[in-house]
ROVEX-439239 format. One line per 5 residues: number of its first residue (from 1); for each residue x, y, z of C-alpha. Coordinates in nm, 2 decimals, padded with zeros to 4 digits. Each point is the difference from the previous one (the first is absolute). Last residue first. Layout:
<sites>
NUM	X:Y:Z ~ ...
</sites>
This chain:
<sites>
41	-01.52:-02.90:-01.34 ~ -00.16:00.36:-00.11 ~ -00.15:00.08:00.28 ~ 00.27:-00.03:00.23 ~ 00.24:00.23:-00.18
36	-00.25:00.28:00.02 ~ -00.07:-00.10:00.36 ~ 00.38:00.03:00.01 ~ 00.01:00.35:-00.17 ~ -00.28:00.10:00.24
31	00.21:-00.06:00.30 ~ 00.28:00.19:-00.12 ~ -00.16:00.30:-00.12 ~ -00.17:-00.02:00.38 ~ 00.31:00.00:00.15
26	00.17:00.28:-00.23 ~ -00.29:00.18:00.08 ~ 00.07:-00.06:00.37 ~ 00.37:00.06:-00.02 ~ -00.07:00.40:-00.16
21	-00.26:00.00:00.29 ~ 00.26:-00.06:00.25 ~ 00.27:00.20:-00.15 ~ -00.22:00.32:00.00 ~ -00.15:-00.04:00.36
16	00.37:-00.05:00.05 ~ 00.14:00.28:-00.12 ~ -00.31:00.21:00.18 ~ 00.17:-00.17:00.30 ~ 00.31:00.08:-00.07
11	-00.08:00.41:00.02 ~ -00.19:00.05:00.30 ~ 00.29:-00.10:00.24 ~ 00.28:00.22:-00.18 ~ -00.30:00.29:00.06
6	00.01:-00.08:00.36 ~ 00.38:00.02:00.08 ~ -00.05:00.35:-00.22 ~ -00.26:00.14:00.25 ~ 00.23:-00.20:00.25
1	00.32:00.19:-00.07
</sites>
């Protein structure tokens, strides 16, 4: 039970490596729409 315990653990956070950088570029697609948007007013 704790070899499989263990590989439960390991998976999530290679999910969340994943959803962190998927938030990231979505930050940084953010930001550099609004300096977009700043640039032109």
């Amino acid at each position: 039970h704790e070899e499989s315990f263990s590989e439960l653990n390991e998976n999530p956070e290679i999910v969340d490596d994943e959803i962190i950088e998927e938030e990231c570029a979505v930050k940084s697609l953010k930001d550099a729409v609004e300096t977009h948007k700043n640039k032109e007013h």
